[in-house]
C-alpha positions in Angstrom: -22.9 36.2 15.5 -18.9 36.1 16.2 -17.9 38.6 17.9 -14.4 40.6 17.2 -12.7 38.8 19.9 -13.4 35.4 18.0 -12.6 36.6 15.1 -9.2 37.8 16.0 -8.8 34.4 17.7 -9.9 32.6 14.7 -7.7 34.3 12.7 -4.8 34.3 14.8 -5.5 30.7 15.2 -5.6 30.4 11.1 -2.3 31.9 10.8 -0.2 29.7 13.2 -2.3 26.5 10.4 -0.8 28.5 7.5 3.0 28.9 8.6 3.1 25.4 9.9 1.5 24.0 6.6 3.7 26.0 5.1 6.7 24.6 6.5 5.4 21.5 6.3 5.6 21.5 2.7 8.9 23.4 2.4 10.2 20.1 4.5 8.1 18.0 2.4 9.6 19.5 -1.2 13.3 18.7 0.5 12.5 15.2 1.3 11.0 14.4 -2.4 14.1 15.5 -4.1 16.3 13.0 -2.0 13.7 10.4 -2.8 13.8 11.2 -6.2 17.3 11.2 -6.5 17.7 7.7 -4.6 14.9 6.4 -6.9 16.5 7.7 -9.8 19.8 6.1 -8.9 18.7 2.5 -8.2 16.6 2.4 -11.7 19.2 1.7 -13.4 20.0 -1.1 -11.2 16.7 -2.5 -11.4 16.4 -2.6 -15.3 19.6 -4.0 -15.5 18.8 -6.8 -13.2 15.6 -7.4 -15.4 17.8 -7.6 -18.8 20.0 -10.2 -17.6 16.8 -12.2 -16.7 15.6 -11.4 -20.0 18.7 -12.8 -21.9 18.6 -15.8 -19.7 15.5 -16.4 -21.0 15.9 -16.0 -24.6 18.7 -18.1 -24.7 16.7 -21.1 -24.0 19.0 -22.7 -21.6 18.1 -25.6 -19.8 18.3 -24.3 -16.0 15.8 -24.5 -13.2 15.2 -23.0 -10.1 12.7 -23.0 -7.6 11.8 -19.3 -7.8 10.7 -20.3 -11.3 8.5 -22.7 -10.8 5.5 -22.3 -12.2 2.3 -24.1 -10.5 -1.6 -24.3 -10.1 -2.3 -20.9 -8.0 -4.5 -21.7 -4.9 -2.9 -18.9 -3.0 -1.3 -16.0 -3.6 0.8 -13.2 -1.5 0.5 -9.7 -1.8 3.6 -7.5 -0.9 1.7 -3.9 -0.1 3.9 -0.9 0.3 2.1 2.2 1.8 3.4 4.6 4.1 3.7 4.8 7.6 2.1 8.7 8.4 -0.9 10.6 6.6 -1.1 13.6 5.5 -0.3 13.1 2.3 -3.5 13.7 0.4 -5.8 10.8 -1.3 -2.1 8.4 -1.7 -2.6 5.8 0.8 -6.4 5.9 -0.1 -5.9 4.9 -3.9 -3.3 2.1 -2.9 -5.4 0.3 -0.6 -8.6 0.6 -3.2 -6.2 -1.3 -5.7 -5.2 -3.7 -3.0 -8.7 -4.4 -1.8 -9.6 -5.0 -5.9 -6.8 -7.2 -5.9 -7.8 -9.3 -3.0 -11.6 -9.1 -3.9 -11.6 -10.0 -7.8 -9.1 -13.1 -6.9 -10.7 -16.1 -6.7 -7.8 -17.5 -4.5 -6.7 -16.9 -0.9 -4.7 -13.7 -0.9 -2.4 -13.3 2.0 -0.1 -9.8 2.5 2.9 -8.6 4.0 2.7 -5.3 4.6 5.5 -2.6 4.2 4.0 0.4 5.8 1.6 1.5 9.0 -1.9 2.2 6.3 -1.5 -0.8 4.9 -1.2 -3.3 8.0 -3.9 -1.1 9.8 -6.5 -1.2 7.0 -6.2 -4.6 6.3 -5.3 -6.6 9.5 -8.7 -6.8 10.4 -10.3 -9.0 7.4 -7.0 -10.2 5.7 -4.1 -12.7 7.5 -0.7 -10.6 7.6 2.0 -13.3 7.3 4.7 -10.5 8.5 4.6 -6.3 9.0 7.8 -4.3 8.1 6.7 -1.2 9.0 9.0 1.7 10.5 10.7 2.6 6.9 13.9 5.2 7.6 13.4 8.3 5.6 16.6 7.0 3.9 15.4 3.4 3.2 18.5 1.0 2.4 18.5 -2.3 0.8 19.8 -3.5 4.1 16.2 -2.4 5.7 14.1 -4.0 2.6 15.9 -7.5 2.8 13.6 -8.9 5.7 10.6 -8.7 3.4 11.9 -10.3 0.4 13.4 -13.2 2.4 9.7 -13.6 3.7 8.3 -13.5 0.4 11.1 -16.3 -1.0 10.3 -18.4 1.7 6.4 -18.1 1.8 6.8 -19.3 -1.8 10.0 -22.2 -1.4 7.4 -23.1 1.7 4.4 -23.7 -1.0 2.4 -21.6 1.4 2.4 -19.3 -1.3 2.2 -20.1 -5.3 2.6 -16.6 -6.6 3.7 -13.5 -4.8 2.6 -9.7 -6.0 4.3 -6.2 -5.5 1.4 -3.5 -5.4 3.1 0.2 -4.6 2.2 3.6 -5.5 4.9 4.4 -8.7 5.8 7.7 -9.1 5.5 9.6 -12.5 5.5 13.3 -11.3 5.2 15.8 -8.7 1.6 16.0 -9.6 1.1 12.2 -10.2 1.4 8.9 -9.0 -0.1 5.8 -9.6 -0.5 2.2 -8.4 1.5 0.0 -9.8 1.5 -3.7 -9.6 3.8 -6.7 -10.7 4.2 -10.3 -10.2 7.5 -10.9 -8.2 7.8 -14.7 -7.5 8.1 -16.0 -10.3 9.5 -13.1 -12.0 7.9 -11.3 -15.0 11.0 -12.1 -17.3 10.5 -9.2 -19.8 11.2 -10.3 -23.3 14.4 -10.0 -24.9 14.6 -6.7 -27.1 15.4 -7.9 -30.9 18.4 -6.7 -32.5 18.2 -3.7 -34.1 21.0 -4.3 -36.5 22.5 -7.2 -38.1 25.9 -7.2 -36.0 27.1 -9.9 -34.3 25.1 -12.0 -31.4 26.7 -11.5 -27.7 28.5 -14.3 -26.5 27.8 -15.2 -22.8 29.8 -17.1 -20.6 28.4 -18.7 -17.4 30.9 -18.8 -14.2 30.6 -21.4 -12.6 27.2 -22.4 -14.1 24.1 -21.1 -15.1 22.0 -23.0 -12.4 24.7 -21.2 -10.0 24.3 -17.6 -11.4 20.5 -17.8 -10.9 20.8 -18.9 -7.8 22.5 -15.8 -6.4 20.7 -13.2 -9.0 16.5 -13.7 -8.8 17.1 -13.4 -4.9 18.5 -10.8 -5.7 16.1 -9.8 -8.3 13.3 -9.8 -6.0 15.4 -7.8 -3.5 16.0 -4.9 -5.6 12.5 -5.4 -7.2 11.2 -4.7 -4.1 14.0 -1.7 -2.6 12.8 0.4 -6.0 9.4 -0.2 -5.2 9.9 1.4 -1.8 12.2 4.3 -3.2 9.2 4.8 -6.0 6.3 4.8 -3.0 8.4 7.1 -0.9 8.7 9.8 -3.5 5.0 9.1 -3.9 4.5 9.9 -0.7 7.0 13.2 -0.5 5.6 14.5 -3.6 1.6 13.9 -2.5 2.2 15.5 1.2 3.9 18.7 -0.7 0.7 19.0 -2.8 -1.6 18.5 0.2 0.5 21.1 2.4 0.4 23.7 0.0 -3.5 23.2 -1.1 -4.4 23.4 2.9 -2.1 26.3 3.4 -4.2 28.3 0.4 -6.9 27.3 2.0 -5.8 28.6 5.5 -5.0 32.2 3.8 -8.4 32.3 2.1 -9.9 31.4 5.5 -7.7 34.7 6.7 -8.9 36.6 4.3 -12.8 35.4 4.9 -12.5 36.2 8.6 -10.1 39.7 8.4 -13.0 40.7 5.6 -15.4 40.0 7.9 -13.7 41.0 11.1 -13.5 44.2 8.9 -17.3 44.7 8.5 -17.7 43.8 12.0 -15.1 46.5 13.5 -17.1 49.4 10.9 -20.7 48.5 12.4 -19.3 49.0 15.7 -17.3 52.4 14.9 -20.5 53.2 13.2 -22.7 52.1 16.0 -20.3 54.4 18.3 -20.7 57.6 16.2 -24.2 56.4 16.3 -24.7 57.0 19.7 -22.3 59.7 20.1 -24.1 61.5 17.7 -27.2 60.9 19.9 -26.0 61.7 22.8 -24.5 64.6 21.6 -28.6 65.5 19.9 -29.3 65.0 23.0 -27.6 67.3 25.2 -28.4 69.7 22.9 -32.1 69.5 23.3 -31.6 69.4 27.2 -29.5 73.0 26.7 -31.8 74.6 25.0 -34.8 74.0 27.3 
């Protein structure tokens, strides 16, 4: 049995876990609003980026370019986005279950590039990593995303690669988030939305050509595809690590309040035990005077 030196220890000891889990998810709530709002801003970008595709496509024009390509798969690259520090509940966990399905229920060669520490650790032992971009700021730019897409372009220009994938953990709420995945090279071209009224078509002009504007926007494309998928996992990541620091600072208090309950019970059996003997003693003596 503890005794009420331990106790106080263990309690003392639970206390310093509370405050810092504590502050750890006052930091962590701080953190998932910038995310958020840096997320938030560079959705619009992202869907825009998309649309233009989309019209591209619908108007049927008669450009090519490489990123388009379409060919037999015999290998595919996986672009994985995790984050580089735990604590953040069951997030990384989920991710690299849907990656490891991925990889597993292809019937091709699946190679990765990993954005992210949890990612290039749990797979660098059974799966080639063509390049590791770990070391995210918390502030990611596009500047600090670039490297990965330009390996990702090339591995498919190369042929080493004949489609390439974006798995990351998209973020719904502060209480959800989910993996999400999407084919990158060649681009899921969403389709055209129809017109919901009879008015007049858009007129598009092309300067200096269409092969030219494709050519600078699906490197683009895949850029930004790929900097929102890193905003979305790090507000993933914010929001899980302020869930899991507040559920392990409740549990830290009801461990407090375990051990001061039973530090409490403890302290009475001594005091008790005291009078106890006091009492005795006190019996005792009396006996002793009376003789």
């Amino acid at each position: 049995m503890a005794t009420l030196r331990e106790l106080r220890r263990r309690i003392g000891s639970a206390r310093n876990i509370s405050q810092i889990t504590h502050t750890m998810e006052l930091v962590a709530a701080a953190k998932m609003r910038r995310a958020q709002m840096a997320m938030e801003a560079s959705r619009p970008y992202s869907e825009a980026i998309a649309r233009v595709l989309a019209e591209l496509a619908g108007k049927n024009l008669e450009v090519s370019h490489p990123l388009l390509e379409r060919r037999e798969v015999k290998t595919r690259l996986l672009v994985l986005v995790t984050t580089d520090r735990g604590l953040c509940g069951p997030l990384n966990a989920i991710s690299l279950r849907a990656a490891d399905r991925f990889i597993r229920g292809e019937p091709t060669a699946v190679r990765l590039v990993t954005v992210g520490r949890k990612g290039r650790d749990f797979f660098r032992r059974f799966v080639e990593i063509v390049s590791d971009h770990s070391g995210m700021p918390d502030r990611p730019r596009l500047e600090d995303v670039r490297p990965a897409a330009t390996v990702a372009i090339e591995e498919f220009l190369k042929g080493d690669a004949d489609e390439v994938w974006l798995l990351y953990s998209h973020y719904i709420n502060t209480l959800r988030q989910v993996p999400a995945r999407m084919r990158l090279i060649p681009p899921e071209v969403p389709e055209a939305e129809e017109k919901k009224s009879s008015g007049p078509e858009s007129l598009y002009e092309f300067e200096p050509t269409p092969e030219a504007v494709l050519a600078q926007l699906l490197p683009r494309y895949v850029e930004v595809q790929l900097y929102h998928a890193v905003l979305e996992n790090r507000a993933s990541e914010q929001a899980a690590k302020m869930a899991a620091m507040r559920s392990a600072t409740e549990n830290a208090n009801e461990l407090i309040d375990g051990l001061t309950l039973q530090s409490n019970k403890l302290r009475q059996q001594i005091i008790t035990k005291e009078l106890m003997e006091i009492v005795g003693g006190a019996e005792a003596l009396a006996k002793a005077g009376g003789r």
